[in-house]
Each structure stands twice: as C-alpha cells, then as structure tokens.
C-alpha positions in Angstrom: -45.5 3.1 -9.1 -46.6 -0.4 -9.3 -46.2 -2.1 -12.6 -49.7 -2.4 -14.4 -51.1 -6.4 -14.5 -50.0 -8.8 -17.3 -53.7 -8.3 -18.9 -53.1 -4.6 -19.3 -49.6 -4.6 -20.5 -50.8 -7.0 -23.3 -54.0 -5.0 -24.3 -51.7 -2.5 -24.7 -49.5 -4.4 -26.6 -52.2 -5.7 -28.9 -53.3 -2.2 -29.5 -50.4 -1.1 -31.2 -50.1 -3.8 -33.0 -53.6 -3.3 -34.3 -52.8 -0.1 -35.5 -49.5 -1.2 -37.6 -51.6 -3.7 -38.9 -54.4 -1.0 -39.0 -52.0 1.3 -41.4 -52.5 1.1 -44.8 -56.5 2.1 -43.9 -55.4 4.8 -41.7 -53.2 6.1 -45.0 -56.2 6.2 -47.1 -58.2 7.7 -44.2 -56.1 10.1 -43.7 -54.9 11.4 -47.1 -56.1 15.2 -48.0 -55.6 15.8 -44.3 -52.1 15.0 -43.3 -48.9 15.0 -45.2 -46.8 12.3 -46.7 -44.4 13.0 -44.5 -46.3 13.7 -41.2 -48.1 9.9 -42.1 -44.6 8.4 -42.3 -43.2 10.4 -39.1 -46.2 8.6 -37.7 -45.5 5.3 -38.8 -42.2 5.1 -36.8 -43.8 6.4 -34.2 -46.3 3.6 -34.4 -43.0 1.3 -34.8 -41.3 2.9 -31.4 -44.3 2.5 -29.2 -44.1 -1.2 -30.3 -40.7 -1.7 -29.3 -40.7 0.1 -26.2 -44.2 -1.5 -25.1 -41.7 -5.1 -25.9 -39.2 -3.7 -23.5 -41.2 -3.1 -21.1 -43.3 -6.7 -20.8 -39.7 -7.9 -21.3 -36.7 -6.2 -19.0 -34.2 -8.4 -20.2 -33.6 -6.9 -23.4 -35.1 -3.2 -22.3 -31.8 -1.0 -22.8 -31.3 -2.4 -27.0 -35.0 -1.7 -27.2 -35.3 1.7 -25.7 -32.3 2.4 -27.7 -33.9 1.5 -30.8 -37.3 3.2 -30.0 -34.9 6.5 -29.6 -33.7 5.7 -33.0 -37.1 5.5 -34.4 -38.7 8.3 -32.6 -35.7 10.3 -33.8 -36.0 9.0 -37.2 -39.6 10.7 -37.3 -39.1 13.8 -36.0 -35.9 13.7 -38.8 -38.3 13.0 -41.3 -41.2 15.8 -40.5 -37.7 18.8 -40.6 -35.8 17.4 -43.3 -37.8 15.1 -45.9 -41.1 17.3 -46.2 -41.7 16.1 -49.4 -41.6 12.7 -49.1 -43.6 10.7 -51.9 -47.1 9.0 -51.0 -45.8 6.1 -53.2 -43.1 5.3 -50.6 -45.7 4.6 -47.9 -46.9 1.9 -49.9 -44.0 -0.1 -49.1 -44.6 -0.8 -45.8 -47.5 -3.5 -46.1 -45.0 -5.2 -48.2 -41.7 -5.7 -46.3 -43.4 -6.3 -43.5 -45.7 -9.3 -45.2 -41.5 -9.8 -46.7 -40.3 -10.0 -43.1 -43.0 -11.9 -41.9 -42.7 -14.8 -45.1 -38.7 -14.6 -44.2 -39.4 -16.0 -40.5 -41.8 -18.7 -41.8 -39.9 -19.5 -44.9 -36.3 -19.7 -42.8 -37.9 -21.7 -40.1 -38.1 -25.0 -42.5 -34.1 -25.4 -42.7 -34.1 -25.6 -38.7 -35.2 -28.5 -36.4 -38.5 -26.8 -35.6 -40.1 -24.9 -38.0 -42.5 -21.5 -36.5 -45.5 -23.2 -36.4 -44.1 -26.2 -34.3 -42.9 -23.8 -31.9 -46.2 -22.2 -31.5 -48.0 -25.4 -31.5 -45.4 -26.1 -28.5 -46.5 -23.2 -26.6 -49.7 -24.7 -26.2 -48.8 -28.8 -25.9 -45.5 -29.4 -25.1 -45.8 -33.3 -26.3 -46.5 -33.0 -29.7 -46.8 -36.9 -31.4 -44.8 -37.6 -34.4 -48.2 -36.8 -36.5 -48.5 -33.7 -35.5 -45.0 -32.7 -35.8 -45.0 -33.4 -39.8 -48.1 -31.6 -39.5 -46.6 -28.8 -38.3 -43.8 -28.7 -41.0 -46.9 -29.0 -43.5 -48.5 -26.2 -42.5 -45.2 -24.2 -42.0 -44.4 -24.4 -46.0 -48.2 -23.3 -46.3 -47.9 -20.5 -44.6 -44.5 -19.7 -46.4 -46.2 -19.9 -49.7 -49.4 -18.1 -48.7 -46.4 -15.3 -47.5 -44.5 -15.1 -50.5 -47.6 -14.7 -52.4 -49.1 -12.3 -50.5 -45.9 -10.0 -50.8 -46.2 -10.6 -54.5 -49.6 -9.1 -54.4 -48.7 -6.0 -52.1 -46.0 -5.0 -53.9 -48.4 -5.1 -57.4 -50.8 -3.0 -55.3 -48.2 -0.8 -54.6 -46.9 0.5 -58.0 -49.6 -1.0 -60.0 -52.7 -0.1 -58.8 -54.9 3.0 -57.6 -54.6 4.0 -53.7 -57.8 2.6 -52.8 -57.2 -0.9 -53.9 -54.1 -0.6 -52.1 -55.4 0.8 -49.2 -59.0 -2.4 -49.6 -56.4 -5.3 -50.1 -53.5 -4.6 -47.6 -55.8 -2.9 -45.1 -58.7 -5.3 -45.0 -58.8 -8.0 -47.7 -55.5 -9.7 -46.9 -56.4 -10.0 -43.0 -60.1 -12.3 -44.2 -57.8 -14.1 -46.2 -55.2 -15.0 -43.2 -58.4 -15.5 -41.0 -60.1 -18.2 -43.5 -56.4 -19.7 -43.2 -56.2 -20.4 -40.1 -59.9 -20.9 -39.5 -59.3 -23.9 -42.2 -56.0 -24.9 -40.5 -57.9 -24.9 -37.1 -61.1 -27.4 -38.2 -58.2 -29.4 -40.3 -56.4 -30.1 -37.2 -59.6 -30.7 -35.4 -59.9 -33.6 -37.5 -56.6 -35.5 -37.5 -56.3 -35.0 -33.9 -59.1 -37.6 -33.7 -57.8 -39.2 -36.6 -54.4 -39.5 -34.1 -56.2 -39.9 -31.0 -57.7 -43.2 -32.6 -54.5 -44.7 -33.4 
C-alpha cells in the first residue's frame, strides 16, 4: 500500500489535534448523552490516535509510540469495565495539565541556549541577527507567563465555577486569547524587523 502524501498525513494530524483541543466543548456537548466514564475512555482514545498518527509521520521512534498508544487505548477500554463511575469533575483536569505541560516546555526552555520560540523562529530563518534572538527570549518569558496564568485560570474553572464557564473559557475563550497573542506578536515583529533591517 503506498504511504499517503506529506499533505494528508498532516491534515490528519491536525485533525486530531483539533479535537484534543476541541475537548472541553465536546464534554459539555456531550453531557446527558454519554457517561463520565465513556467521555474519558474517549479522551485517551483521542490521546492514542495522536501518538500513533506521530509514529507514523515519524518511523524513527514508531515501536515507543505504538507501544504507548497500546497503553492508552488499553487504559480506555480499562476505564469503561472497571471505573464506571468516574466523576465529571475529574474531566475537568485535562484543559489544565495540558495548558501545565504546555507552560513547562516554554517556561524550561529559558534556562537552555535556545529558548522554544527561537527554535521555531529557526525553523523558518535559520540566520536569526542578534536582535531577533533577544527577541525571541522576550517573547519566550511572555509566553511562559501568559501559560502559567492561563493554567491558573483553568484550574479556577475547574473546581470553582459552573460546567458551562468551564466548558466557554477552556473550549473557546482561551484559544481568542492565544490568537490575539500571537496576532500582536506577529505585527510586533513586523515592525522591528524593519526597525533591524534599517540598521
């Protein structure tokens, strides 16, 4: 069978992701209709299709990744036969370590020689001048504190706050508030790179 194109294998990609990012709506959408316990089976389903769609753009690591899909899909079908009563306020917990792992990855970033958002940048221009590498660093700790503050937020929403503003901030409100960021980031570094360009 010949291996689908590099196009493909990422719309696929970026569907799944979509709907881990999609969750917390799909929870509220869903509740009256499926279980606490069929919604979490389903959320590391969600997580196994991720990591096996990984191993398959990238064979290098594809045995510790189908490996660890096994573990989650087995994980679910463990959860539907022996935690049938799992609690709805649980579920809630996922927007926030994951906003927690995400913040770790910025935040850890700083104390190396490139922080994340040089290495991005890097992706893109592989001669970065000095300018835009303190840049980088800059908007690194932003994105650290925007992070941390965010997974404050979620984990209010969580335990102190009705499902449906949990469901409106982590399933919608906090993805316009990532977008302004990076739309402001975007026109800010518009302008010092002809602020740069001119020196």
């Amino acid at each position: 069978m010949r291996p689908l194109p590099q196009v493909m294998r990422q719309a696929i990609k970026s569907l799944v992701v979509a709907a881990l990012f999609g969750y917390p709506i799909a929870v509220y959408l869903a509740d009256g209709y499926l279980t606490p316990s069929q919604l979490l089976a389903g959320l590391l389903l969600l997580l196994a299709a991720r990591v096996l769609v990984v191993a398959w753009i990238r064979p290098e690591r594809r045995t510790r990744d189908a490996i660890l899909a096994g573990l989650l899909a087995a994980s679910a079908v463990a959860v539907l036969w022996l935690l049938p009563d799992v609690e709805l306020g649980l579920l809630r917990l996922y927007p926030t370590l994951f906003a927690l792992a995400v913040f770790a990855m910025f935040f850890g970033s700083l104390f190396t020689e490139k922080p994340l958002v040089e290495r991005i940048a890097r992706l893109m221009h592989t001669d970065l001048p000095p300018q835009a590498v303190t840049h980088c660093r800059r908007v690194t700790w932003v994105w650290s504190g925007v992070l941390f503050l965010n997974t404050l937020v979620s984990l209010y929403t969580a335990f102190g706050t009705s499902f449906q503003v949990w469901s409106l901030y982590n399933g919608l409100i906090v993805y316009f508030v990532f977008g302004a960021l990076i739309l402001g980031e975007y026109l800010l570094r518009l302008r010092l790179r002809r602020k740069w360009d001119a020196t």
